[in-house]
N, C-alpha and C positions, 0 to 999 in steps of 0.2 A: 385092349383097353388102355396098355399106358399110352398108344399114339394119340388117343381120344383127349387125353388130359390138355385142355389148353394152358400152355406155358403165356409165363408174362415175361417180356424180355426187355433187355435193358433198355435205356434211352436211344443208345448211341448203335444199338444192335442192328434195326431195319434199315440207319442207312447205310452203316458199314455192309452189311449183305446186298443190297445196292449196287455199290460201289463194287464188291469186288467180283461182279459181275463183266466188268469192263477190264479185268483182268485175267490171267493164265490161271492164277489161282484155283485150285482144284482138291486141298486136300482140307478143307474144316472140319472142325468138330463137331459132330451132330448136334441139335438143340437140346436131345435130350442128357449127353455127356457135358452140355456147358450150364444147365441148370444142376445138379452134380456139383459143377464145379462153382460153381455160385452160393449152395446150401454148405460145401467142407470149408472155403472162405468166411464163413460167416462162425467157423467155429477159433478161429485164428485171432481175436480181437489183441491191434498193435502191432499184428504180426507182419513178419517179413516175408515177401511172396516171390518166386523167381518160375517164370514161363519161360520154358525152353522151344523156339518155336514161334514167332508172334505169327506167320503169317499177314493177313489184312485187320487181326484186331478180334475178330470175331468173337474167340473164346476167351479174350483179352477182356473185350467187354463185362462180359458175365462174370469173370472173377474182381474184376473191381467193381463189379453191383453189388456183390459180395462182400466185399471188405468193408473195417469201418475208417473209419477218418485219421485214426494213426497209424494204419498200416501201410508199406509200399512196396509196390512190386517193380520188380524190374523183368523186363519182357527183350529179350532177343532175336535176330533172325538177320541172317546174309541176303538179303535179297531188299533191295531200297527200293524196291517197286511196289513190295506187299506192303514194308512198313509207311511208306508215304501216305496208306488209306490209313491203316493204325494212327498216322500222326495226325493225319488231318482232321479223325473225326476225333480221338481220347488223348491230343495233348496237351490239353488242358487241364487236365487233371492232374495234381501237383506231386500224389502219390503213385505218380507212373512215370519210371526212366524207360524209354526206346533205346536199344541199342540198335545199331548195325553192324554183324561183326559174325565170321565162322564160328560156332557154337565149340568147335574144341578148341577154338584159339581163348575164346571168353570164360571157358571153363578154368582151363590152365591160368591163365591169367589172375584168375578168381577164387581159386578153389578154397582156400581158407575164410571166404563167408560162410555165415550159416544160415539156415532157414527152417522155415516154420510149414512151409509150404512149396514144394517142388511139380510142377506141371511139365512132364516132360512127352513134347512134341513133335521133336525132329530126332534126328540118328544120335546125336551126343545127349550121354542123358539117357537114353534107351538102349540103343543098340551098341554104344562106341561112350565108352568112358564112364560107363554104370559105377562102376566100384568108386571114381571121383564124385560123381554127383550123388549118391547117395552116403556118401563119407560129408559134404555140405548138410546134409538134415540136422537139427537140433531134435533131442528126446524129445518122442513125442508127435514129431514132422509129420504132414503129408508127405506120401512119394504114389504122384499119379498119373499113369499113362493107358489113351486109349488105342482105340483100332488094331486089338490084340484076337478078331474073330476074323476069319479070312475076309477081305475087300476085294470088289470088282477091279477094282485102280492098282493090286498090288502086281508088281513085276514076277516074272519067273522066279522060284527058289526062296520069296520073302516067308514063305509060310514056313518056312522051317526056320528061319530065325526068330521069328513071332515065337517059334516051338520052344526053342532052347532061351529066351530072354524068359518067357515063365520058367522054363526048369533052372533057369539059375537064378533066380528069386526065390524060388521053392526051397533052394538048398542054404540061401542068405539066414545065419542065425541073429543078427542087428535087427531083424523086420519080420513085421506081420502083415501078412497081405490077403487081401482076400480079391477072389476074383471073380468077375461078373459075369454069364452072357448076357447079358445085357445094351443095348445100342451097339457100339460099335464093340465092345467087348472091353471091358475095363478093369483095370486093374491099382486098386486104392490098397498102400501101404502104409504103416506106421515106422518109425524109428522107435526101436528100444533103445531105454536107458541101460547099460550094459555097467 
């Protein structure tokens, strides 16, 4: 039933999907994990957003459909091939900085921001420097990451790291998490106020 639901998708969503068609790009977010992430945006108002991960924009897009007019997000990713779709079709939008830049250089770099909203997409942030990025949430945060249900696209041996990032969230007493089967398998955390 829930594939049946017609989703409404952002502006900038059909051509970025488009576009990253003409690319290697292979790893996005399902539509139904970036409506998701369009509906927990929309409870953040002013809030500060950080996408670990931009790839071509995709789930970029949905979370700034999301957002309201004081919030900004800043979106990362080492690869200036995905982000040039990112840029070309949401740079315009004034509450959105594109980095280019390895996600544990950026982290490090950064770690004493805080946030309201954590989207985490690639390996830093997930799998490689948790305890940092989830040390950035302000009480209260999102901390969101999908593709935690086995995938056709995962390598030899990922499914056991998939395994142990939920057991060691399970065992984090700062958060509450709750976890989905759901699309790709998702998993939505808060920050406690400790």
């Amino acid at each position: 039933m829930i594939e049946q639901i017609k989703q409404t998708y952002p502006d900038a969503y059909l051509a970025i999907d488009e576009a990253t068609k003409n690319t290697e790009f292979s790893m996005a977010s399902d539509v139904l994990t970036c409506s998701l992430l369009r509906t927990l945006a929309g409870t953040k108002p002013g809030g500060r957003f950080l996408e670990l991960g931009t790839g071509t924009g995709l789930s970029t897009s949905w979370i700034l459909d999301g957002m309201d007019k004081e919030a900004t997000l800043i979106s990362i990713d080492n690869d200036p091939n995905y982000l040039s779709v990112a840029s070309r079709f949401l740079a315009e939008d004034n509450r959105l900085g594109l980095e280019c830049i390895d996600g544990g250089e950026w982290v490090e770099q950064n770690k004493d921001l805080k946030f309201d909203y954590i989207f985490a997409d690639t390996w830093h942030g997930k799998y490689l420097m948790l305890d940092e990025v989830i040390n950035m949430l302000n009480p209260g945060a999102f901390y969101i990451i999908d593709d935690m249900l086995p995938q056709p696209n995962w390598p030899e041996g990922h499914q056991e790291k998939a395994i142990k990032l939920i057991e060691d969230l399970e065992k984090r007493n700062d958060l509450l998490i709750t976890k989905q089967c759901w699309a790709t398998g998702i998993v939505i955390a808060t920050k406690k106020d400790n």
